[in-house]
N, C-alpha and C positions, 0 to 999 in steps of 0.2 A: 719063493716067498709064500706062507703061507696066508689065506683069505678066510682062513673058518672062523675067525674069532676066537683061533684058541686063548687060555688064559694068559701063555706070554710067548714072546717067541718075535714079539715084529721090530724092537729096534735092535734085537742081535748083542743083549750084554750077557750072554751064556761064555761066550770066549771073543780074545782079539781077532779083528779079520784085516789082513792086507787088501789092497786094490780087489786085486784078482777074485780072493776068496768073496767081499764086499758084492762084488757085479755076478758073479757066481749065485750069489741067493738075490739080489735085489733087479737085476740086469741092469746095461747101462743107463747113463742119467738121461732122461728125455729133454728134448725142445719144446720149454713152457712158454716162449715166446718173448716179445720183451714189452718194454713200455714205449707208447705215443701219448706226448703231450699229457693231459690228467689223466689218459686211460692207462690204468696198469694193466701185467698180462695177466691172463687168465685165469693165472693162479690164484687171484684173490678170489674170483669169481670162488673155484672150487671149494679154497680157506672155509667161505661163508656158508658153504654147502655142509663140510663138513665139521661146521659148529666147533672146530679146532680154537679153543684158548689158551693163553700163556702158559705155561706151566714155571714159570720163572718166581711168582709166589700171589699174584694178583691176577690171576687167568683171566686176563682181558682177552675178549674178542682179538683173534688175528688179523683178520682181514681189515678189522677198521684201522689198527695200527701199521696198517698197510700203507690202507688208501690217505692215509695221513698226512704219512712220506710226500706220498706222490703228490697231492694236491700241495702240502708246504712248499714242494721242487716249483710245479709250475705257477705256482703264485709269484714267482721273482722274478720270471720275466729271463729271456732268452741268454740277455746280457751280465746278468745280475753273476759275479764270479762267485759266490755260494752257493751256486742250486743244482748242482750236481749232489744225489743223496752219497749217504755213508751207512755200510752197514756193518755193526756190531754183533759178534756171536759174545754171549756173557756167557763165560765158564768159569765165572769168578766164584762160585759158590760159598757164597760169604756167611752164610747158616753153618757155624761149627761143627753141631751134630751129623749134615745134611752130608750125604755121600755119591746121592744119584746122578748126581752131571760127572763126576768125576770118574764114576764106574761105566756110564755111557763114553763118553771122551777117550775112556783106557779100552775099551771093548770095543768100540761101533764108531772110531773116529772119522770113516769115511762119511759114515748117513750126515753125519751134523755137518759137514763139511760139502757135502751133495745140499744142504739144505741154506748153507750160506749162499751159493754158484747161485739159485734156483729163487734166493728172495732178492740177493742184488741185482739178476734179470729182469724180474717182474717189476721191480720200483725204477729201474736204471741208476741205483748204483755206479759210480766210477771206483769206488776202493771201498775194500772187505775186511774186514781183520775179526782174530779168534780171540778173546783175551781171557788166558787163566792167570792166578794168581803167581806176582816173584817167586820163584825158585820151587814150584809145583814138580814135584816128582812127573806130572804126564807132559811136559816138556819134550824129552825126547822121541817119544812115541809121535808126540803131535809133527814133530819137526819130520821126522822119519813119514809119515803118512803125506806131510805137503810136500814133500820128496819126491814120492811114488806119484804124487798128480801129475806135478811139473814135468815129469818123466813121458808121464802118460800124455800130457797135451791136453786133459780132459777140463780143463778150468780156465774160461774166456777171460778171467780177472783174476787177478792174482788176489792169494788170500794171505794176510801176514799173520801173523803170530805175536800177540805182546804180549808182555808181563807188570801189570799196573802193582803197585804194594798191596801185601795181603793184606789189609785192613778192611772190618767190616762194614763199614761206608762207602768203601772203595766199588763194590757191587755194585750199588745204587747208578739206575741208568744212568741220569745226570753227571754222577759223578764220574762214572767211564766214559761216557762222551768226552768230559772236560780234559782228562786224564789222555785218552789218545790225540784229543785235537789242541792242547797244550802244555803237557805234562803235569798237570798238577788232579791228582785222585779227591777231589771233593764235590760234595752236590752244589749245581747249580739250581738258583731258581731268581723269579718263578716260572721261566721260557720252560718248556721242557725238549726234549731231545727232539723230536719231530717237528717243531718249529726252530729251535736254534741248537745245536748237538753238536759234534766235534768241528771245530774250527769254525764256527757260527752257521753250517752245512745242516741240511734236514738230516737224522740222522734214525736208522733205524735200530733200535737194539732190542734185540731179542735172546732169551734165555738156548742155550745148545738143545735141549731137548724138542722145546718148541720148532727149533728149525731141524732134525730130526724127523719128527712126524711130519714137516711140511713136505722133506724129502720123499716120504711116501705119499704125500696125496699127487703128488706130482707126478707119482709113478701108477696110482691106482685110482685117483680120484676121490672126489669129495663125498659121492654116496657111499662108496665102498667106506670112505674112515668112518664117516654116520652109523655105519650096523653096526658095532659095537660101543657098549659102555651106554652110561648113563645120557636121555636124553636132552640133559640141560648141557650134559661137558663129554661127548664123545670121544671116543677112542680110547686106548690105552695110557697109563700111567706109569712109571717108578714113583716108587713108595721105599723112603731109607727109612728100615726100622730097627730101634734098639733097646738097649734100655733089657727088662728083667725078660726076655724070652730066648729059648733056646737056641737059637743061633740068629746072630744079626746077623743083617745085608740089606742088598735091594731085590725087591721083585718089582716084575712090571706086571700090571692086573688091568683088566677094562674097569674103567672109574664106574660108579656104583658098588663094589665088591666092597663086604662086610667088613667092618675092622676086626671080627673076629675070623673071616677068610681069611685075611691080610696075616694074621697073626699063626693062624694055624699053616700057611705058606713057612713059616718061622720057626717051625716046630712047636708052637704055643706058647704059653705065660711060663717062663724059670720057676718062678713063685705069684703066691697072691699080691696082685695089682692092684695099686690105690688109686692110680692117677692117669691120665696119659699126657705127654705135651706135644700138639699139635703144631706143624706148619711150622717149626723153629723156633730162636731166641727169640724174634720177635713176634711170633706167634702166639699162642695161649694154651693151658692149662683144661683141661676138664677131669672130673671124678669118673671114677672107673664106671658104676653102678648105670648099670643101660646102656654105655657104648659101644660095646662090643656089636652091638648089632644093627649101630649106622652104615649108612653109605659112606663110601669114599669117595664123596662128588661133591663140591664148594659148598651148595647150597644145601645137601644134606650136614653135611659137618657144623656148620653156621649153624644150623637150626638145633644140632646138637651140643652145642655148645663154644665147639673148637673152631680152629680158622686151619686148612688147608695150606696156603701159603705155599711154601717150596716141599710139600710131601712128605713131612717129615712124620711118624708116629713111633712116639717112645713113652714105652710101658715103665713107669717110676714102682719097681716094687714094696711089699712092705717091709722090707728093711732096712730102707732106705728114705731118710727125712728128708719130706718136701721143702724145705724152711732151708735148711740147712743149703741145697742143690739150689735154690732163687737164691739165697745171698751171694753164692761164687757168682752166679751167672749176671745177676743183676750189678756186684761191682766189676766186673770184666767189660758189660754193656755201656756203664759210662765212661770207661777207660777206652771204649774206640768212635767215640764221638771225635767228629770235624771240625768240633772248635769253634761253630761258625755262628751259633746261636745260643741265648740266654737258657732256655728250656733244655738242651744239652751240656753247656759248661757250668750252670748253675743246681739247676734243676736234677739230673739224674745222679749227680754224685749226692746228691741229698737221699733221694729217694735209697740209694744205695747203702748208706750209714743209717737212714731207718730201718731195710730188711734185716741188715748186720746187725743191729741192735735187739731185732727180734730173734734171730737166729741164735743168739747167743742167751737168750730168753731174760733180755735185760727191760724189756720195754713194758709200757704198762698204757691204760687206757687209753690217755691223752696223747701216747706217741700214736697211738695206732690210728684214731679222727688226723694230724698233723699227716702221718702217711699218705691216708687218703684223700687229703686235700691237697697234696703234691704231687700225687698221681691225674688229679684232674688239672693242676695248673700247666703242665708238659704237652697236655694233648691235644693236637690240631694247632699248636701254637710255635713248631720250629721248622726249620728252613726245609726240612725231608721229614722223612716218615720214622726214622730212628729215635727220637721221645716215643713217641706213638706207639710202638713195636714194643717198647722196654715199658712202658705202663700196661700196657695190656699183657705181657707178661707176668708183671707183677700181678695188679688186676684180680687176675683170674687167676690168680695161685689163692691166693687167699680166699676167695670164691670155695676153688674145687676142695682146701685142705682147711675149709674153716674150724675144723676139730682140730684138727694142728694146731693151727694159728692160738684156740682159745689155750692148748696147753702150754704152749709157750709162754701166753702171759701169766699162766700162773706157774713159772718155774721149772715145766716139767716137756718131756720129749717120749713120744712114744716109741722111740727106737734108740734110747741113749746108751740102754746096757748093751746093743748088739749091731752099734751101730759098727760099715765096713770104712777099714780103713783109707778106701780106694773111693772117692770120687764119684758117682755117677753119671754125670756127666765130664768131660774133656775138654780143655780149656787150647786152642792154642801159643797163648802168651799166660805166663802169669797174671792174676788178677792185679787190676788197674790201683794205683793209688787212690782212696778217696779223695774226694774235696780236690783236684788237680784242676786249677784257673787255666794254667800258663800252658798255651799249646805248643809250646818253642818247643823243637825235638822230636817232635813227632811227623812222624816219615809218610807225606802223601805226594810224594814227588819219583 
């Protein structure tokens, strides 16, 4: 394993490695110790050394999502039959665009799996599960690599494998908590998982990536993950990038590295770039003009405009109408709402039939003030973060493409004579019916 900080190389998504090949670059998994009473092991200690945060799309501090666990465990008292924690690996990658857990998971299934052993230790954990999405083509791979552990005897807890519905709420920590510890895929609130999580259990969930690099710090420590990358969000990152550049995929870069690094890793821009959409569906939007020469580090992105979120950066080229790519996206978003809240079952299918309206360059002043005032009524106002995610979506579309925006309402589209048949963005369901009240039928079980 290499320690120079090269620019990628340390979670191993170059090719798939079995066991063997796996302990071959990384050697075997060490003894991070385990937990006593609120002390967890060690390894949080290192986590907080190594400035390691989520990479799951809110890069929270690790360590304190840590000690969370631990302390919700021992707050219930010896007897209490909930406080044994629960740890979650999230490989539900509920960001359509997003490709990086699933190229790590196909590539590097032992690290995240070395990183689950290694955080259900240190919190004392009783049971571990991976969960990607139903009927995920990396299924068998996964099965096949818990296979090889089992075989090997190298995993003190067994780790299971589930398959929650693909649905893009289904990600949402709460709502995989609920999902494995009663079968039903929808967010809970307002407890969140580290006070009540699967089966009313402290529960730890963490994105596969996150627990990945924990797997290394466990093996090299906390200063060592600190020398690279940016020093507000150390270490390495995947970054799924698409959209108008010459070859998508993912690279792993140390966080700080320029979005025009990022992109020249890509081969560069296909064509000229209007736009970029950061951090996913519910991420946001930013204009081309200046970016390219941000960091890729939370708080640099933020400052520049965009939100990081689950890694995503995708170049919207100019032949391709921004208007047009937020209408599919934005009715697809209210079509995978949980049903559970006003600002969701009311609220986004609105917002939705306003973009549509604009896309289709039917709308005119007064729609677009009513737009914006139902983009502020959704936010901070529903049961999860999904209003919130789909307004700020929107948001900042209109924001980054406001020349757009003003040609729509006068009738016209800067890309109508040569617009591409194909989609730029990928939907995985067809778009959602608008205006859809009735949740009956819909699959979070």
């Amino acid at each position: 394993m290499r320690d120079d900080g090269a620019m990628t190389g340390r979670l191993g998504i170059e090719k798939r490695s079995t066991l063997p090949e796996h302990e071959a670059v990384y050697g075997p998994l060490p003894d991070v110790g385990k937990r006593h009473g609120r002390n967890p092991g060690v390894l949080v200690d290192e986590a907080e050394k190594a400035g390691l945060r989520g990479r799951g799309g809110g890069w929270f501090p690790t360590h304190l999502k840590l000690r969370a666990v631990v302390n919700s465990s021992a707050d219930r008292g010896r007897l209490a039959r909930t406080r044994h924690p629960v740890v979650i690996a999230n490989g539900m990658e509920g960001e359509p665009a997003s490709s990086k857990d699933a190229v790590l998971l196909a590539h590097s299934p032992h690290l995240v799996l070395d990183g689950i052993t290694v955080a259900a230790r240190t919190i004392g954990a009783t049971d571990a599960f991976l969960a990607v999405h139903r009927d995920s083509p990396l299924v068998p791979g996964l099965e096949a690599a818990l296979d090889e552990r089992e075989a090997a005897g190298i995993d003190p807890l067994r780790i299971r494998l589930v398959t929650p519905p693909a649905r893009y709420v289904s990600s949402e920590e709460s709502a995989l908590s609920h999902w494995v510890g009663d079968g039903v895929a929808t967010p809970v609130f307002p407890d969140r998982p580290f006070q009540s999580g699967a089966a009313g259990r402290p529960t730890l969930v963490q994105n596969v990536e996150t627990l990945a690099h924990l797997a290394l710090i466990s093996r090299y420590g906390g200063a060592w993950y600190a020398g690279t990358g940016a020093s507000n969000a150390p270490g390495t990152t995947l970054v799924t990038v698409g959209g108008a550049v010459q070859q998508r995929g993912v690279v792993e870069v140390p966080t700080g590295t320029t979005v025009a690094e990022i992109l020249r890793l890509c081969g560069g821009p296909a064509e000229g770039v209007r736009g970029y959409l950061t951090g996913g569906y519910g991420g946001g939007w930013v204009a081309a003009d200046g970016f390219a020469e941000v960091a890729w580090d939370p708080e640099s992105v933020r400052a520049g405009g965009g939100v990081i979120g689950a890694s995503l950066l995708w170049a919207l080229g100019d032949s391709v109408c921004p208007i047009d790519e937020m209408s599919r996206i934005t009715a697809w978003m209210a079509g995978e709402s949980a049903g559970q809240c006003g600002p969701c079952m009311f609220g986004l299918p609105s917002i939705a039939e306003d973009v549509r309206a604009l896309a289709l360059r039917q709308s005119y002043g007064g729609d677009m003030r009513r737009l914006t005032n139902r983009l502020a009524l959704v936010t901070n106002r529903g049961g999860c973060k999904h209003p919130d995610g789909t307004s700020r979506f929107v948001s900042t579309g209109l924001q980054a493409f406001a020349a757009e925006v003003d040609a729509h309402l006068t009738g016209a589209c800067s890309v109508a004579s040569q617009r591409s048949t194909d989609p730029a963005f990928q939907l995985p369901v067809p778009a959602a019916r608008l205006a859809l009240l009735d949740t009956s039928g819909r699959d979070f079980t």
